[in-house]
Structures are given as C-alpha cells and as structure tokens.
C-alpha positions in Angstrom: 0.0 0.0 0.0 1.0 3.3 -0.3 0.0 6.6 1.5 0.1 10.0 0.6 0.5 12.7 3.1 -0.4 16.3 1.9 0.1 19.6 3.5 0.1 23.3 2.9 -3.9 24.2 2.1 -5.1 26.9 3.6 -6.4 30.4 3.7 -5.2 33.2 0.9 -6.3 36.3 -0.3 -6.5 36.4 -4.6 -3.3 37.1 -6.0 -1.7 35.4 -3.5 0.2 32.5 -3.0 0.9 28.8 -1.5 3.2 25.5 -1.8 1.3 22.4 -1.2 3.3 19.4 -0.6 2.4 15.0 -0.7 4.8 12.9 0.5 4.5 9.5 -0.5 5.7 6.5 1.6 4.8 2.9 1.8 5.2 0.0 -0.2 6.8 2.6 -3.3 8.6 0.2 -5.9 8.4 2.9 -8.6 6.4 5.8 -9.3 5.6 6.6 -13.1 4.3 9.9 -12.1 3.3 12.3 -9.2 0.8 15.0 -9.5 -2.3 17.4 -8.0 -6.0 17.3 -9.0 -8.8 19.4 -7.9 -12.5 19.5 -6.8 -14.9 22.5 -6.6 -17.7 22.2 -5.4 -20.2 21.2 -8.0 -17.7 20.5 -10.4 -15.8 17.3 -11.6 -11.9 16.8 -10.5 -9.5 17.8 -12.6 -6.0 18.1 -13.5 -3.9 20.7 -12.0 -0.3 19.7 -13.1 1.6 16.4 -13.2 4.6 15.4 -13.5 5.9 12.1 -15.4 9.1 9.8 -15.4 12.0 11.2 -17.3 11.2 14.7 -16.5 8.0 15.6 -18.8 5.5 18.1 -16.7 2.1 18.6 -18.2 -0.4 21.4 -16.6 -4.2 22.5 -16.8 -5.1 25.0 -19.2 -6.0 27.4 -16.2 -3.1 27.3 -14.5 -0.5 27.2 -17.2 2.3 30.2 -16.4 1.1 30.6 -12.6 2.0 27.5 -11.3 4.7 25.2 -11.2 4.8 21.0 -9.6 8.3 20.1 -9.0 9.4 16.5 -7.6 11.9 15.4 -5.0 12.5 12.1 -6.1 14.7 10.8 -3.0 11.9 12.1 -0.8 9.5 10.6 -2.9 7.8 14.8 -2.6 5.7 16.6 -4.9 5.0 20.1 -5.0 2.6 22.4 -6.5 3.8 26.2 -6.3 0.8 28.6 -7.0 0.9 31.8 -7.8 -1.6 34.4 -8.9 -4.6 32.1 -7.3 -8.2 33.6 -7.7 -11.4 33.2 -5.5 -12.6 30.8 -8.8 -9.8 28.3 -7.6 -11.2 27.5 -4.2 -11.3 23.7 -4.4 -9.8 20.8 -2.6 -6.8 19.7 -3.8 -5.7 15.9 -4.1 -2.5 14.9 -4.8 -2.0 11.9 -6.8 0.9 9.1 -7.2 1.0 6.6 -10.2 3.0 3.5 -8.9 4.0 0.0 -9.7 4.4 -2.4 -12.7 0.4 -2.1 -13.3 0.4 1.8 -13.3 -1.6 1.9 -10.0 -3.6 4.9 -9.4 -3.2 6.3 -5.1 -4.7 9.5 -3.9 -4.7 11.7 -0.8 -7.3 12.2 1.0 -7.4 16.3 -0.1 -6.5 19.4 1.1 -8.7 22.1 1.6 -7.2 25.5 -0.3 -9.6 29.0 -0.2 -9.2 31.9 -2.1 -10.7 34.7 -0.7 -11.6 37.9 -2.8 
C-alpha cells in the first residue's frame, strides 16, 4: 500500500500564493508519475499539473504560467507552487501518485485551499 501525506492548504487572499506538498511513503517500488488534481464544489476533478518519469510536466489549461509541480525524487515529494490564485480556484486539492508495474492509481485524502476575494 502506499500513502500519501499532503500539506500546505489553507487560507489566501487572490493574487496570493501557496506551496502544497504529498509525500508518498509505503510499499513505493516505482512511481511513473506524481501529481495534483482538484475539486470545486459542484464541479468534476481535474487536472492541476503532473509530473511524469524522465522529467516531462504537463499542466491544466487554467493554470499554465502561474503554477509550477516540481518533484523530489529521493523524498519521494511533490509540490505544486501557486501563484496568482483567484477566489474561482477554491477547491480541494488531491494529490495523486501513479506506482507499480500495473500503473496503480493512489490518492490523498485532499486538502482544503480557499481563495478569498
């Protein structure tokens, strides 16, 4: 099994700024790919920003240019560095791990990030 540990939600005012972090720990053999999703309410999850094996990065089309994921591999860390964030972006955000031979999909259990206008 593996768990994933997130941190840094919270509180901002719009055009401001936060790091969330998932550490992943477990029964790891590989991960493929490491990444964040998100919820609004009413709304379906989507893709925030992943990033892949061998270096590739791919990001929604609403956050392209504001944020950036970045991956500490011997920690087996992801982050998600937003900038600019607007009161639209209020959401819970899940990070997600792809792992193992079979491509297994793990997700956190969310973390809560409010943009307030």
């Amino acid at each position: 099994q593996v768990q994933l540990g997130e941190s840094g939600g919270g509180l901002v005012q719009a055009g401001g700024s936060l790091r969330l972090s998932c550490a992943a720990s477990g029964s790891i053999f590989s991960i493929n790919a490491m990444g964040w999703y998100r919820q609004a309410p009413g709304k379906q999850r989507g893709l925030v920003a992943a990033s892949f094996s061998g270096g590739r990065t791919s990001y929604g089309d609403a956050v392209q240019g504001r944020f950036t994921i970045s991956r500490d591999n011997a920690k087996n860390t992801v982050y998600l560095q937003m900038n600019s964030l607007n009161p639209d972006e209020t959401a819970v955000f899940y990070c997600w791990v792809r792992a193992g031979i079979q491509g297994r999909d793990y997700w956190g259990q969310g973390t809560q990030v409010t943009v307030s206008s």
